[in-house]
C-alpha positions as CSV (number, residue, x, y, z in Angstrom):
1,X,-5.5,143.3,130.7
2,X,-6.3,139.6,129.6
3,X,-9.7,138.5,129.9
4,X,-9.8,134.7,130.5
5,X,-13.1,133.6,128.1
6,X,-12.5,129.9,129.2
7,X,-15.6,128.2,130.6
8,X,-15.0,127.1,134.2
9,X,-15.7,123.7,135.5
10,X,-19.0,124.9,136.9
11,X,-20.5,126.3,134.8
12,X,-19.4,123.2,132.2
13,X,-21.7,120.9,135.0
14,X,-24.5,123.8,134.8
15,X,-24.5,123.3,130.8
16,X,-24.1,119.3,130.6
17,X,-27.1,119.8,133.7
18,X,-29.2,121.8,131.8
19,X,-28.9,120.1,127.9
20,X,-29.6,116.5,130.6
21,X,-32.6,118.1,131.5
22,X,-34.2,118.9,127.7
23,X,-33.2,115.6,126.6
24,X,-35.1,114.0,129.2
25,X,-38.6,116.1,128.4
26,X,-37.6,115.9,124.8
27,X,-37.2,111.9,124.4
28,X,-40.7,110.6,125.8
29,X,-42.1,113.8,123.5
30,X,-40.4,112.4,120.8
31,X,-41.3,108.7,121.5
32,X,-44.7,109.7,122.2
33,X,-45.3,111.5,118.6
34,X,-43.6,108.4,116.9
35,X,-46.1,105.4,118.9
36,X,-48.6,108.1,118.0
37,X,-48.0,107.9,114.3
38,X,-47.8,104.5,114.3
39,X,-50.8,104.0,115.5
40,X,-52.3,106.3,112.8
41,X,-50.9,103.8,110.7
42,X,-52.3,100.9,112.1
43,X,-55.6,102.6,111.9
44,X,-55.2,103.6,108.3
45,X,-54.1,100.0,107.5
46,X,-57.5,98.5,109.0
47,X,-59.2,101.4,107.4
48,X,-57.9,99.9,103.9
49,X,-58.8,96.5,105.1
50,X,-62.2,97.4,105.7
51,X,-63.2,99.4,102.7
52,X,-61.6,96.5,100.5
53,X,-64.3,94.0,102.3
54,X,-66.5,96.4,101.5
55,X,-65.7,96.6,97.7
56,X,-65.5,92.4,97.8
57,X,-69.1,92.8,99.1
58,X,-70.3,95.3,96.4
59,X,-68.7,92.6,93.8
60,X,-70.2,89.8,95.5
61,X,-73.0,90.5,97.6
62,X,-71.5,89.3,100.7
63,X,-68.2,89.9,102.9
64,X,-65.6,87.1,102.1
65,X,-65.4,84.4,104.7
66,X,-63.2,84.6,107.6
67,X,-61.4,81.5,106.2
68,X,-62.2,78.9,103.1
69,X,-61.5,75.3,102.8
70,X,-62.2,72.3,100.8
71,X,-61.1,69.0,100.3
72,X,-59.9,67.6,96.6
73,X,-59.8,64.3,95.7
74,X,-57.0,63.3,96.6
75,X,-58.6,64.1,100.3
76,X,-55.6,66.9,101.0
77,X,-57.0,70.1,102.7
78,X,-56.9,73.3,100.2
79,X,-57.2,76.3,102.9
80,X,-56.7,79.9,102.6
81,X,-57.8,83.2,104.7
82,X,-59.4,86.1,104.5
83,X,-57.1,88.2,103.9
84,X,-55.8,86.7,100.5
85,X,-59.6,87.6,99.3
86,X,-59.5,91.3,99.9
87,X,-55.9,91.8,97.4
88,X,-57.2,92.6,94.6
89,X,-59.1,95.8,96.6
90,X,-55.6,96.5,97.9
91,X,-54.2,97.7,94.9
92,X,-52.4,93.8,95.0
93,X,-54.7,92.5,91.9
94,X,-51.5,91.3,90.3
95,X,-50.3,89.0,93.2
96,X,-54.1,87.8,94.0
97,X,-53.6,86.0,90.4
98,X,-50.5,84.4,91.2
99,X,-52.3,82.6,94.1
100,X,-53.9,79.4,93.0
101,X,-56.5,78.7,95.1
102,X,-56.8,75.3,94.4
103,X,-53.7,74.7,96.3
104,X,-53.3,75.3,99.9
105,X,-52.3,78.4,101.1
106,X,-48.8,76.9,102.3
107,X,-48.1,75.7,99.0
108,X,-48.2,79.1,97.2
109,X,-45.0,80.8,96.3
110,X,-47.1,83.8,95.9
111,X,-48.2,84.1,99.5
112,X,-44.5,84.3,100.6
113,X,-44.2,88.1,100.7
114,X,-44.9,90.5,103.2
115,X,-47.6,93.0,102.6
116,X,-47.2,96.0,105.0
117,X,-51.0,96.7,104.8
118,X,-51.2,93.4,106.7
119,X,-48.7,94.7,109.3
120,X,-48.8,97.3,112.5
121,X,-46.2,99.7,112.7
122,X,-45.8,98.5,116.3
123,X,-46.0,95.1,116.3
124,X,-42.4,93.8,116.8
125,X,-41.0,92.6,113.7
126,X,-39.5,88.8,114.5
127,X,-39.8,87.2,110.5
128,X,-37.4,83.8,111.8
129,X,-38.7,81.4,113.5
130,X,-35.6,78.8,113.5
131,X,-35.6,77.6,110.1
132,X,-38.9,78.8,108.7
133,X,-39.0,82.2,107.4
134,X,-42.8,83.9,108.8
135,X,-44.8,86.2,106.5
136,X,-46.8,87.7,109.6
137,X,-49.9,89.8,109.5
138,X,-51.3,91.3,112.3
139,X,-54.8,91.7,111.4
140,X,-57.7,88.9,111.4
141,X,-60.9,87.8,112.4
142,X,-62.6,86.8,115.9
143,X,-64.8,84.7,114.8
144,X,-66.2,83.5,118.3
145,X,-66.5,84.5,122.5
146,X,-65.8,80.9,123.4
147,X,-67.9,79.8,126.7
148,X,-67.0,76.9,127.7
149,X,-66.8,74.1,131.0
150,X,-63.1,73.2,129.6
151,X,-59.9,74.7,131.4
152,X,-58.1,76.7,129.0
153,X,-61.0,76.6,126.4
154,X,-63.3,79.4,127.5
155,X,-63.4,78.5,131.2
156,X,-63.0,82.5,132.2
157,X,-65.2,83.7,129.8
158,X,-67.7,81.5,131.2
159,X,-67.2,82.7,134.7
160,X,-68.0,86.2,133.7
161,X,-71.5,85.0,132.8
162,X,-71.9,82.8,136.0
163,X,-70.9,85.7,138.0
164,X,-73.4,87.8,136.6
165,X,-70.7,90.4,135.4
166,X,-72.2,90.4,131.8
167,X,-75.8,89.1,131.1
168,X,-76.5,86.2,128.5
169,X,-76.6,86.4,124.8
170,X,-78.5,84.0,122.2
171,X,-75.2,84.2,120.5
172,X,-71.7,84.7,120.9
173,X,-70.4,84.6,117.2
174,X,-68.6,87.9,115.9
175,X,-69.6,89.2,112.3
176,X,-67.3,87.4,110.0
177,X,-67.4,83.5,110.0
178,X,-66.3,80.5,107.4
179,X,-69.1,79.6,104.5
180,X,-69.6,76.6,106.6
181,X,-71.3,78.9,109.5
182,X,-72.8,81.4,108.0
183,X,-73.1,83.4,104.3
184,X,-72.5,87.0,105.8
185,X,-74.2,90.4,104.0
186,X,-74.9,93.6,105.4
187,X,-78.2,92.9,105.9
188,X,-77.5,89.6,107.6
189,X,-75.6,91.0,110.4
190,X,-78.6,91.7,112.9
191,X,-76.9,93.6,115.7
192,X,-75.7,96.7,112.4
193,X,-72.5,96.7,111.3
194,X,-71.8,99.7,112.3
195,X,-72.1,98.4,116.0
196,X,-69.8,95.4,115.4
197,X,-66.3,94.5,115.1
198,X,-65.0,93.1,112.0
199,X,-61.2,93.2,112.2
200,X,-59.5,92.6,115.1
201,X,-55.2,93.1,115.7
202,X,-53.4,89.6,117.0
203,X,-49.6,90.8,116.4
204,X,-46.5,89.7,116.6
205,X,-47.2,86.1,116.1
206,X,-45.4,83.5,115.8
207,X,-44.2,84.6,118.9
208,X,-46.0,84.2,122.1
209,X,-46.7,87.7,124.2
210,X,-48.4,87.7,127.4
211,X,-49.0,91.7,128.9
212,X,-46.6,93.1,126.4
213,X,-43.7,90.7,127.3
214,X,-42.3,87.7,124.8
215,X,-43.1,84.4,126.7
216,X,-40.1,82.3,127.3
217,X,-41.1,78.4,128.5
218,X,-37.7,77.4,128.4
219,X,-34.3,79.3,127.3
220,X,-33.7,79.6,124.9
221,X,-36.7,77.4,123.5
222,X,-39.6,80.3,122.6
223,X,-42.8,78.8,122.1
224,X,-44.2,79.2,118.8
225,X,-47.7,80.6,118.1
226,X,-50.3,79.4,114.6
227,X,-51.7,81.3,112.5
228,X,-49.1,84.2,112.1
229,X,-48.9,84.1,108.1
230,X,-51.0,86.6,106.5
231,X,-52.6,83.8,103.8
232,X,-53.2,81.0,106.9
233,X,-56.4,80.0,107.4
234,X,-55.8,79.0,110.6
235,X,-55.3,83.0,111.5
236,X,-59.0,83.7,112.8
237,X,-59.5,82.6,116.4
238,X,-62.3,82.0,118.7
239,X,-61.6,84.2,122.3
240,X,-61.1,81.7,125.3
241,X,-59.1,83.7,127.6
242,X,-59.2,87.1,129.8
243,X,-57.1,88.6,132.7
244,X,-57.4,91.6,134.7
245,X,-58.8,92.2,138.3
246,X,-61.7,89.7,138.1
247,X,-60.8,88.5,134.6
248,X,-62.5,90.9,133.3
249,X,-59.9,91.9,130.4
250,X,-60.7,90.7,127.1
251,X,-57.4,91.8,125.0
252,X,-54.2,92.3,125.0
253,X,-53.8,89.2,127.5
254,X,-52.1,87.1,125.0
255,X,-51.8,86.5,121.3
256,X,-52.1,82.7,121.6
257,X,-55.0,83.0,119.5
258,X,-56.4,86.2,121.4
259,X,-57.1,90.0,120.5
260,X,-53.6,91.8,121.1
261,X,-51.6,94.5,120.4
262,X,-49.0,96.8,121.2
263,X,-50.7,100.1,121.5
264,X,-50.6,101.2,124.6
265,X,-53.8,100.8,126.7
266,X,-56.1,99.5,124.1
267,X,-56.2,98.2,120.5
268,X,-57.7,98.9,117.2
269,X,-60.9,97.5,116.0
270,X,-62.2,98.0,112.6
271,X,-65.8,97.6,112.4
272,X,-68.5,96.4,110.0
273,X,-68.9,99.7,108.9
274,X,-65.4,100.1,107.3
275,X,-64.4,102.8,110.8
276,X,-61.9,101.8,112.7
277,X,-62.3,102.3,116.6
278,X,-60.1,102.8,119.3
279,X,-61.0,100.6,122.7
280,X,-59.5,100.8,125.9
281,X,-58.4,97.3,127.2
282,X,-59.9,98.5,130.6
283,X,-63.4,98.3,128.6
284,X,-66.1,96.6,130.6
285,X,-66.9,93.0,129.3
286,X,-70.4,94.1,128.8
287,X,-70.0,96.6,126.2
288,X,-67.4,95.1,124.6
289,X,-68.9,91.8,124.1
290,X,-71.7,93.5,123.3
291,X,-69.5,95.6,120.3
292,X,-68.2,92.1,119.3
293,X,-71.5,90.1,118.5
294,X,-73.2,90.6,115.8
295,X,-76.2,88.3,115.8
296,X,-77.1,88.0,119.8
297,X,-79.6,91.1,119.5
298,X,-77.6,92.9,122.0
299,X,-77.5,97.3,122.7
300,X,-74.3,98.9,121.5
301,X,-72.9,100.5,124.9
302,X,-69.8,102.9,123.2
């Protein structure tokens, strides 16, 4: 007798069912484990990052400056960041001494390359900006919580001190600042480094993000953002803005010239210490502004 070994329509539906089914649990798995090891990544680069301000500070007896400028004679501004300080701690000793520093940072060859130390695994990676090629880093400095009477300029930070929300500080300056400001040493930073944040993520610059979507003013016009090159000393940024319930968010509103990334609920933070820290963006204001001064003589919360 012949045994017919065909598969029948139904069970053909029960199979293409049942494989629809595993691929569904196994995708987010899978894109789960891969945001994961990105963020590893992230937090290994600001590990590197740290440790090589820390090794600039053995040499020198102080952490580089957030940014450097000077005037020459010829009155044009020589500017460069912090991050074109710490190379030579990043295994890039080589391209640090192609960079001459008495030129501004735009008019260095050597700055036009892109480091992935300087990068997060999960920031989008947008390089054109019409006809100017970026070399974006992710990774900077808050140097300031601006308070302010100005719209736009610190007007909701304010209102979370007038509200009584978080309680005043003698100062709202974060740890690293320009030579102008302030010389910074471990000793120097009053509130311990270990309780303050040096490093803060502002990705995906030049282009503007507001709650993980690409701002669009006018299509197809996209609004461009400052301070994305890695070697720009107009990277570091003073905080002006929140959003939330209340505005009581302090990251990952915007990266106009705000703390923001594309981890998912939070962002990475290295701090003075060289450790690099983890925060929720649901954090309340109080602790984290009180994680982000470093010289307002203010209790750690975490």
């Amino acid at each position: 007798m012949k045994v017919n070994t065909a598969f029948t329509l139904v069970e053909l539906l029960v199979v293409i069912v049942i494989v629809a089914v595993l691929l569904g649990l196994l995708l987010p798995a899978v894109q789960a484990a891969r945001a994961t090891a990105r963020k590893l990544q992230c937090t290994n680069n600001m590990k590197q990052i740290g440790l090589a301000a820390h090794y600039y500070h053995n040499l020198y007896d102080q952490f580089p400056p957030s940014k450097w400028g000077v005037y020459d004679i010829s009155d044009s501004r020589i500017k460069h960041h912090i991050l074109s300080f710490l190379l030579p701690f990043l295994e890039q000793q080589p391209l640090h001494e192609q960079i001459d520093f008495g030129k501004h940072w735009f008019d260095n060859e050597a700055t036009k390359i892109r480091l992935p130390v300087y990068l997060c695994p999960e920031s989008p990676k947008q390089f054109q900006y019409g006809k100017y090629e970026y070399f974006t880093g992710d990774y900077t400095v808050a140097e300031e919580m601006q308070r302010s009477n100005v719209p736009e300029d610190g007007e909701m930070i304010k209102r979370l001190f007038d509200d009584g929300i978080v309680t005043p500080r003698s100062s709202l300056y974060g740890m690293l600042q320009p030579p102008q400001e302030k010389t910074v040493s471990i000793v120097s930073v009053t509130d311990g480094i270990s309780n303050t944040i040096m490093f803060s993520e502002c990705a995906a610059r030049p282009f503007v993000y507001r709650i993980g979507r690409q701002f669009i003013e006018e299509e197809p016009k996209i609004r461009k953002e400052s301070g994305a090159d890695w070697s720009s000393n107009i990277a570091p940024f003073y905080i002006r803005k929140s959003c939330g319930a209340g505005g009581t968010q302090l990251f990952n509103c915007t990266n106009k010239n705000e703390i923001y990334s594309f981890h998912y609920g939070g962002s990475n933070f290295c701090y003075g210490d060289g450790t690099v820290h983890f925060l929720s963006e649901t954090i309340h204001p109080e602790i984290f502004i009180s994680i982000f001064t470093a010289y307002a003589g203010d209790q750690n919360y975490e």
